[in-house]
N, CA, C and O atoms as CSV, one atom per row, in Angstrom:
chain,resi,resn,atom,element,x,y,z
A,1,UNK,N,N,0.835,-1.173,0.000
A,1,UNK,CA,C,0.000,0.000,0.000
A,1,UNK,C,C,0.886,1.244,0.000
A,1,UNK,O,O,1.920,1.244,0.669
A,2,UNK,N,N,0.559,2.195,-0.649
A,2,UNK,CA,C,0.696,3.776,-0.877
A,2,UNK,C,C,0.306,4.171,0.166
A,2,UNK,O,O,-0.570,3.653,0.859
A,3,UNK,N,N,1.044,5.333,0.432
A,3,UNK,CA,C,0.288,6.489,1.305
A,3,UNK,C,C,1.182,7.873,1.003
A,3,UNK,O,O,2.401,8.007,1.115
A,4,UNK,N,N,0.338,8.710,0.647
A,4,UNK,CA,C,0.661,10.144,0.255
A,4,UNK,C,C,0.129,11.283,1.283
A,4,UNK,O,O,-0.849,11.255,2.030
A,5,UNK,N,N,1.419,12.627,1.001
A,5,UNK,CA,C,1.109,13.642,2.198
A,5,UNK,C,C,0.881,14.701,1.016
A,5,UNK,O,O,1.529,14.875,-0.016
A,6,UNK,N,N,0.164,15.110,1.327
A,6,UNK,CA,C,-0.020,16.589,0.294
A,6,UNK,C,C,0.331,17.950,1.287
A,6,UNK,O,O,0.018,18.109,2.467
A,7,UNK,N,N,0.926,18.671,0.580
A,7,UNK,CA,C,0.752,19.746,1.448
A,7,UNK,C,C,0.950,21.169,0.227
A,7,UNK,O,O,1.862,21.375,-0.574
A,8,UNK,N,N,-0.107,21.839,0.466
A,8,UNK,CA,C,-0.827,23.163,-0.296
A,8,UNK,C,C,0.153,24.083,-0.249
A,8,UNK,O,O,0.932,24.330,0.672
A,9,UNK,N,N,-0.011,24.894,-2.017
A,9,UNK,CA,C,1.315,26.168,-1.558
A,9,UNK,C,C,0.836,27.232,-0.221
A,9,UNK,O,O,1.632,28.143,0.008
A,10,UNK,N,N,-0.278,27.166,0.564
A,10,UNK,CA,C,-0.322,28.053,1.253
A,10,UNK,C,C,0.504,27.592,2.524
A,10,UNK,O,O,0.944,28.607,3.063
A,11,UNK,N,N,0.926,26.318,3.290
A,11,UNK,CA,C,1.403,25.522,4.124
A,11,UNK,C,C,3.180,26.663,4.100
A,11,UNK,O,O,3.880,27.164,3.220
A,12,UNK,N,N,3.206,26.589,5.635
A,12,UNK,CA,C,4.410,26.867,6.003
A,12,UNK,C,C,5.615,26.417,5.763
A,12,UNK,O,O,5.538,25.227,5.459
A,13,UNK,N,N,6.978,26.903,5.752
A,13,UNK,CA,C,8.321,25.820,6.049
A,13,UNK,C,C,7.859,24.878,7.377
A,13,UNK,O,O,7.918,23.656,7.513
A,14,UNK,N,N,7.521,25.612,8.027
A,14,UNK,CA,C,7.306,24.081,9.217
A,14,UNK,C,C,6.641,22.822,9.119
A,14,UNK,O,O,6.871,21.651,9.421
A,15,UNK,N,N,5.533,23.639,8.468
A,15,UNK,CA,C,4.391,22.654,7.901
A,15,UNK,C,C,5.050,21.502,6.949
A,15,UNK,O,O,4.733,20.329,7.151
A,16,UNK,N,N,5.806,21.782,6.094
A,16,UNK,CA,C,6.583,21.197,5.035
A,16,UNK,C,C,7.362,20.644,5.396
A,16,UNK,O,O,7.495,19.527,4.895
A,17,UNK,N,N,8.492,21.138,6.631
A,17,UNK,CA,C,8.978,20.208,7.225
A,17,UNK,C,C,8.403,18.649,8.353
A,17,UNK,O,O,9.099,17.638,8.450
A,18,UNK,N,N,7.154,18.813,9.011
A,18,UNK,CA,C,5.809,18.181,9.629
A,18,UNK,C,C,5.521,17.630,8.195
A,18,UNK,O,O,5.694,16.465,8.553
A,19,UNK,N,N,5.290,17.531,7.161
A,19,UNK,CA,C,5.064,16.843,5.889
A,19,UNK,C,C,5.749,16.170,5.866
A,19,UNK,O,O,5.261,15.197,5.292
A,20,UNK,N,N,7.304,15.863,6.310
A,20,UNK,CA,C,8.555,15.250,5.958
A,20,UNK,C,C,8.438,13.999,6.651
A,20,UNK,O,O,8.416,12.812,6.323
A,21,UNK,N,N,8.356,14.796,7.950
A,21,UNK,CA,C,7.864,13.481,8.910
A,21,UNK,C,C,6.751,12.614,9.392
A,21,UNK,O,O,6.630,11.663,10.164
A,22,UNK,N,N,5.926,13.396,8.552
A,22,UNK,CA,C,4.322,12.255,8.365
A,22,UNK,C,C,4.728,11.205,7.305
A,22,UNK,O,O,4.667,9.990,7.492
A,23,UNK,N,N,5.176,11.844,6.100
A,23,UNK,CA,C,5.264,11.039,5.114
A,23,UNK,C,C,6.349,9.843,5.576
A,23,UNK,O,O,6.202,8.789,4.957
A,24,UNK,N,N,7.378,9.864,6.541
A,24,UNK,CA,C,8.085,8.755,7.005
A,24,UNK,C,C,7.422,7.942,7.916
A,24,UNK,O,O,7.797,6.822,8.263
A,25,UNK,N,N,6.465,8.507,8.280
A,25,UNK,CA,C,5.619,7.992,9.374
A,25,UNK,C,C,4.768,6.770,9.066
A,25,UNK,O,O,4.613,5.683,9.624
A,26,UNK,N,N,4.079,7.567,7.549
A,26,UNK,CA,C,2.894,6.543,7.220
A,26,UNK,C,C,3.600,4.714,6.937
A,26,UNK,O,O,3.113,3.586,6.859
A,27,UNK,N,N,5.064,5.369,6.859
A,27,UNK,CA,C,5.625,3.330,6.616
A,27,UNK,C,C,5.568,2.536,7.558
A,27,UNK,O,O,6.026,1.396,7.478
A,28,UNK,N,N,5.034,2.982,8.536
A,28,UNK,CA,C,4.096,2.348,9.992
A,28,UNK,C,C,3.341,1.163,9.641
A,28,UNK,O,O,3.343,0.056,10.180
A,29,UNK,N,N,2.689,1.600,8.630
A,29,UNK,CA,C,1.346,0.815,7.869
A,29,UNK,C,C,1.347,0.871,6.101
A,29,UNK,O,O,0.315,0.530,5.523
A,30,UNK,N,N,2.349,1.241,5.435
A,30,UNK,CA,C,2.189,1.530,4.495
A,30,UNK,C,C,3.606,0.955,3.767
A,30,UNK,O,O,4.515,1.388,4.476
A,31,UNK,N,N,4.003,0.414,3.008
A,31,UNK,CA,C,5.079,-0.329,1.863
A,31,UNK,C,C,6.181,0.725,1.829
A,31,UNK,O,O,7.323,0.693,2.286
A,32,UNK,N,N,5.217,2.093,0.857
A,32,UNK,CA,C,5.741,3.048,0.679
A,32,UNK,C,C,5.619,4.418,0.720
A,32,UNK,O,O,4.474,4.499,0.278
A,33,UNK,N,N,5.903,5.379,0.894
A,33,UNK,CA,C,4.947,6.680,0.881
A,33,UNK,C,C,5.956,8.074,-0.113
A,33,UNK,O,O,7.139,8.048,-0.452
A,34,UNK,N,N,5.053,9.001,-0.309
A,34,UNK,CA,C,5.759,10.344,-1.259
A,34,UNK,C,C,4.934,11.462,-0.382
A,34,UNK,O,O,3.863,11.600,0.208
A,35,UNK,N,N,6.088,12.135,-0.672
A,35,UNK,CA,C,5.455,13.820,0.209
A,35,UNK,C,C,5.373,14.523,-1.386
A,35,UNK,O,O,6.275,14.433,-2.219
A,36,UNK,N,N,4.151,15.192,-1.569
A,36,UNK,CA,C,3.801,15.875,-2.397
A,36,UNK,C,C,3.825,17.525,-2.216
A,36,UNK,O,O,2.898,17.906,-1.501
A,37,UNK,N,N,4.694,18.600,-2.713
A,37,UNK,CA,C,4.767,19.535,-2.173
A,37,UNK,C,C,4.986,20.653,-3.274
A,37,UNK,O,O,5.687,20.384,-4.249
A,38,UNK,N,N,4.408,21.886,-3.142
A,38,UNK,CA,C,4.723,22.898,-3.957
A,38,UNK,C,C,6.429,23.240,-4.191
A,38,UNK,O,O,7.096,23.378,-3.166
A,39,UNK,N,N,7.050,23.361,-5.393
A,39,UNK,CA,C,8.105,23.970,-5.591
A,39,UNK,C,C,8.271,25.258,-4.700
A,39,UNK,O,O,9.286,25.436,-4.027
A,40,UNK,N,N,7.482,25.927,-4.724
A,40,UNK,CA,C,7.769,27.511,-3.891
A,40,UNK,C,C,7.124,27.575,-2.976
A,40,UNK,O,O,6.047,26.982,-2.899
A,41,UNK,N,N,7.660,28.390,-1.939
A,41,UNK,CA,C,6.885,28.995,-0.755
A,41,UNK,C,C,7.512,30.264,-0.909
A,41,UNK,O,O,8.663,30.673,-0.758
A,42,UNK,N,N,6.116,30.916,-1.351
A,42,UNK,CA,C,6.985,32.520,-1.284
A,42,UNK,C,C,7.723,32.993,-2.314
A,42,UNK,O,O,7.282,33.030,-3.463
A,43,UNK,N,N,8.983,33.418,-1.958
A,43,UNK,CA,C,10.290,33.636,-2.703
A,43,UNK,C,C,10.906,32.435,-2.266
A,43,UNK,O,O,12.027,32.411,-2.774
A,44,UNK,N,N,10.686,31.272,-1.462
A,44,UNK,CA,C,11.802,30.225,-1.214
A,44,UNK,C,C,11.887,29.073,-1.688
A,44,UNK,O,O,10.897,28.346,-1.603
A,45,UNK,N,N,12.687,28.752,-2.106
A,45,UNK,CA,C,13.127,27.486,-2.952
A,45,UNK,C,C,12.844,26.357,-2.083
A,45,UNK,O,O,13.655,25.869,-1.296
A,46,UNK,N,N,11.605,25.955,-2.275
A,46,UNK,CA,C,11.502,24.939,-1.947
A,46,UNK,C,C,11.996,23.546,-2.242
A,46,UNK,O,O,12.559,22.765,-1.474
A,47,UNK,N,N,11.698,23.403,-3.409
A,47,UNK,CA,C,11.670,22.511,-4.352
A,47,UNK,C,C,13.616,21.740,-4.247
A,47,UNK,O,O,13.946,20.569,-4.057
A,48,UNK,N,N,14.298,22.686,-4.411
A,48,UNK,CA,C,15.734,22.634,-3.930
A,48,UNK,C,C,16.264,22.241,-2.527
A,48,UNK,O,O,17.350,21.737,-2.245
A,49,UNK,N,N,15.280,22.579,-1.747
A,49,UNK,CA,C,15.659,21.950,-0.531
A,49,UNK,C,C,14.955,21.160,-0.153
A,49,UNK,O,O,14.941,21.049,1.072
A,50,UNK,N,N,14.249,20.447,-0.759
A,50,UNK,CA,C,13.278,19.021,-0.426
A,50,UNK,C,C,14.072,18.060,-1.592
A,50,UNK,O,O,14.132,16.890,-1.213
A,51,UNK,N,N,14.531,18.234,-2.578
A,51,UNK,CA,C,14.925,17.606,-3.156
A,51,UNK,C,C,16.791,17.069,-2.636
A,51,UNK,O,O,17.146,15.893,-2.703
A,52,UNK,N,N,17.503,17.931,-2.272
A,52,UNK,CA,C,18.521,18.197,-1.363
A,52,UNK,C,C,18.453,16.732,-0.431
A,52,UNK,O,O,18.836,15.575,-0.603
A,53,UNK,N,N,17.855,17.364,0.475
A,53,UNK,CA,C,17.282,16.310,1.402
A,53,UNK,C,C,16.946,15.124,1.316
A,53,UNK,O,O,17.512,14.228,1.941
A,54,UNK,N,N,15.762,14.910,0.353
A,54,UNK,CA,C,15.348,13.710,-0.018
A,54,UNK,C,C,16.615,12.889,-0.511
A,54,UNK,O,O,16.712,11.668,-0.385
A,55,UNK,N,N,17.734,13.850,-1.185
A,55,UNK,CA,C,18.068,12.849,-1.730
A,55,UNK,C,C,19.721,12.654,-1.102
A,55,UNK,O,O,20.535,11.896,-1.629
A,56,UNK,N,N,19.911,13.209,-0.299
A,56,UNK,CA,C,20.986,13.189,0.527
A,56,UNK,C,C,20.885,11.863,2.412
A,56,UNK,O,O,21.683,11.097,2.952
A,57,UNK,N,N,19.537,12.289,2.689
A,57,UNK,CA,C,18.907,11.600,3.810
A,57,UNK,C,C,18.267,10.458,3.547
A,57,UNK,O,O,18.543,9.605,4.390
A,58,UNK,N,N,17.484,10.070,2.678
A,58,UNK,CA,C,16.161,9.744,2.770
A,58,UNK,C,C,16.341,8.552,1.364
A,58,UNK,O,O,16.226,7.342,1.561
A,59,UNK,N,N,16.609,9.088,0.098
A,59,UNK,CA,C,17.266,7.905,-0.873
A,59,UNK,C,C,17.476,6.791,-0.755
A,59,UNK,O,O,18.429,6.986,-1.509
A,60,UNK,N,N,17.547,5.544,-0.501
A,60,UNK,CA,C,18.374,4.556,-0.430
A,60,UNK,C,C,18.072,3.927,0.954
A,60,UNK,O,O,18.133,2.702,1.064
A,61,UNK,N,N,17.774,4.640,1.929
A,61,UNK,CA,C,17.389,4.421,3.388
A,61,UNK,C,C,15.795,3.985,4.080
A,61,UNK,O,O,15.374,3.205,4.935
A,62,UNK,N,N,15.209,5.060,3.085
A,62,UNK,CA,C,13.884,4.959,4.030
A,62,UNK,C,C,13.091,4.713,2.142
A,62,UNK,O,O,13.610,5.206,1.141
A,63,UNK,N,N,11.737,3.817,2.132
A,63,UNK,CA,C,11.133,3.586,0.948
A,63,UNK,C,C,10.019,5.244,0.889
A,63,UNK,O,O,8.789,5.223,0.951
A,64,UNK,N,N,10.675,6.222,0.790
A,64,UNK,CA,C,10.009,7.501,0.676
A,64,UNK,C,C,10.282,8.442,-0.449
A,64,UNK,O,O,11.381,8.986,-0.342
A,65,UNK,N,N,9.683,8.737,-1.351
A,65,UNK,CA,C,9.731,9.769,-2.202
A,65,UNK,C,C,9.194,11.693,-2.194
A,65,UNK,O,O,8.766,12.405,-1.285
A,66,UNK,N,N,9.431,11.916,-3.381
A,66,UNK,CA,C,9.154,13.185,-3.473
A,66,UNK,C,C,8.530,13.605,-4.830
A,66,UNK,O,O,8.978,13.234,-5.915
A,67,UNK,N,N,7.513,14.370,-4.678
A,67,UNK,CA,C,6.646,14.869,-5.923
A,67,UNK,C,C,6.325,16.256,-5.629
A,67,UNK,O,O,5.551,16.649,-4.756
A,68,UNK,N,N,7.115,17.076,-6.590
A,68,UNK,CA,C,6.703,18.419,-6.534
A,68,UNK,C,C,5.784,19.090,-7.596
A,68,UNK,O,O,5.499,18.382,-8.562
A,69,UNK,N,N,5.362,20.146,-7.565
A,69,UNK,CA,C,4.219,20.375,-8.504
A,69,UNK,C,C,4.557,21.735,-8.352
A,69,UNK,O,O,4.926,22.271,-7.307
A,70,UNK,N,N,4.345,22.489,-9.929
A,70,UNK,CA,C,4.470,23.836,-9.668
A,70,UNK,C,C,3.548,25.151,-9.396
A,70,UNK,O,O,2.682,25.311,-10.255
A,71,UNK,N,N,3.567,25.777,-8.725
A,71,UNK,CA,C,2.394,26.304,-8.244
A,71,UNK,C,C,1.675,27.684,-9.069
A,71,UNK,O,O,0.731,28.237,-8.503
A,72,UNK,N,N,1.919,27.952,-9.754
A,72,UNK,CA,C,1.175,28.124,-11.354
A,72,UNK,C,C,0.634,27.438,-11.901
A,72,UNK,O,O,0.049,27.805,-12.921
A,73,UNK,N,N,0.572,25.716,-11.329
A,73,UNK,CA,C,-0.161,24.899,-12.055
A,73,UNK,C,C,0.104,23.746,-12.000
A,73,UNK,O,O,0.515,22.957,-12.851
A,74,UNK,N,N,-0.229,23.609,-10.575
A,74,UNK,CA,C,-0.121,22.195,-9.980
A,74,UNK,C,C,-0.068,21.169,-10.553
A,74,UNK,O,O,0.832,20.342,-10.406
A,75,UNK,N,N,-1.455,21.017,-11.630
A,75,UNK,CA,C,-1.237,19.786,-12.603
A,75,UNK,C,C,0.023,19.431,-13.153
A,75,UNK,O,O,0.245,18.280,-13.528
A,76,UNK,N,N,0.864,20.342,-13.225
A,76,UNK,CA,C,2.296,19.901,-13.760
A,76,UNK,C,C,3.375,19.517,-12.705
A,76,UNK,O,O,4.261,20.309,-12.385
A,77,UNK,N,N,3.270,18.358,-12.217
A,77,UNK,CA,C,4.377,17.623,-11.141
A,77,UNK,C,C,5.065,16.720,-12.099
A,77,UNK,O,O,4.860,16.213,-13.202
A,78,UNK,N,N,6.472,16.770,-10.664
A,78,UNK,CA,C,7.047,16.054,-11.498
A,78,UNK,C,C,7.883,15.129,-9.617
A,78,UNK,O,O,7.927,15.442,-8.427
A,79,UNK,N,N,8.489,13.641,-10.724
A,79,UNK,CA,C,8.956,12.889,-9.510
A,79,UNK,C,C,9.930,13.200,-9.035
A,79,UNK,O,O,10.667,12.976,-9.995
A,80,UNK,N,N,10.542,13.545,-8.309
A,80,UNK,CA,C,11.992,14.267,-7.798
A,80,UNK,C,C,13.002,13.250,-7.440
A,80,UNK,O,O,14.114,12.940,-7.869
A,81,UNK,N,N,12.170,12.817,-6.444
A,81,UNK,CA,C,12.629,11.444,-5.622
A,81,UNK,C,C,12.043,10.451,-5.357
A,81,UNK,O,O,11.254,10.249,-4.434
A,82,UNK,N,N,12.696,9.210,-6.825
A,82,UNK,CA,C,11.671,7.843,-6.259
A,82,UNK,C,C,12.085,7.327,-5.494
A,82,UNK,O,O,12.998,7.764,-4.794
A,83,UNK,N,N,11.371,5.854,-5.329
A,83,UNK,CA,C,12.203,5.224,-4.295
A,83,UNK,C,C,12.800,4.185,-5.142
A,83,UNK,O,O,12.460,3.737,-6.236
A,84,UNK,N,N,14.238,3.792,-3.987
A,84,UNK,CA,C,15.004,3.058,-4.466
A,84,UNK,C,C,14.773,2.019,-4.335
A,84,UNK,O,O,13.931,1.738,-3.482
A,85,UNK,N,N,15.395,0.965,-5.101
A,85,UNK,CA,C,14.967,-0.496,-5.222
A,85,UNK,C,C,15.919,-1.249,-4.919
A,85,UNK,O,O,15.775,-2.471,-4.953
């Protein structure tokens, strides 16, 4: 089973960071999970520092990904960080 965290461009850095750790959370009960998150907050690069992360921490270690979407138009995501196999 899947389990996905969404979190809205209106959501905080904290919030986004609390996204980080739900989405590791749900492998409680779940195979695998992806944090889904706006590229920007603001003026801040999000997208760069979730991807950073994901793929420095989280890669290879934990079955967790990353899907960002751009917030001009969400429909356009893309996978950042799958999981490894």
């Amino acid at each position: 089973m899947a389990a996905f965290e969404f979190k809205p461009p209106t959501e905080t850095k904290r919030g986004i960071l609390t996204g980080v750790g739900q989405s590791i959370a749900y492998l409680q009960d779940s195979n695998i999970s992806f944090l889904i998150a706006p590229e920007r907050l603001e003026d801040y690069n999000l997208g760069g520092y979730l991807t950073e992360l994901f793929q420095k921490q989280i890669f290879g270690k934990l079955p967790s990904g990353l899907i960002l979407y751009k917030n001009e138009n969400p429909e356009d995501v893309q996978l950042v960080s799958n999981i490894s196999t």
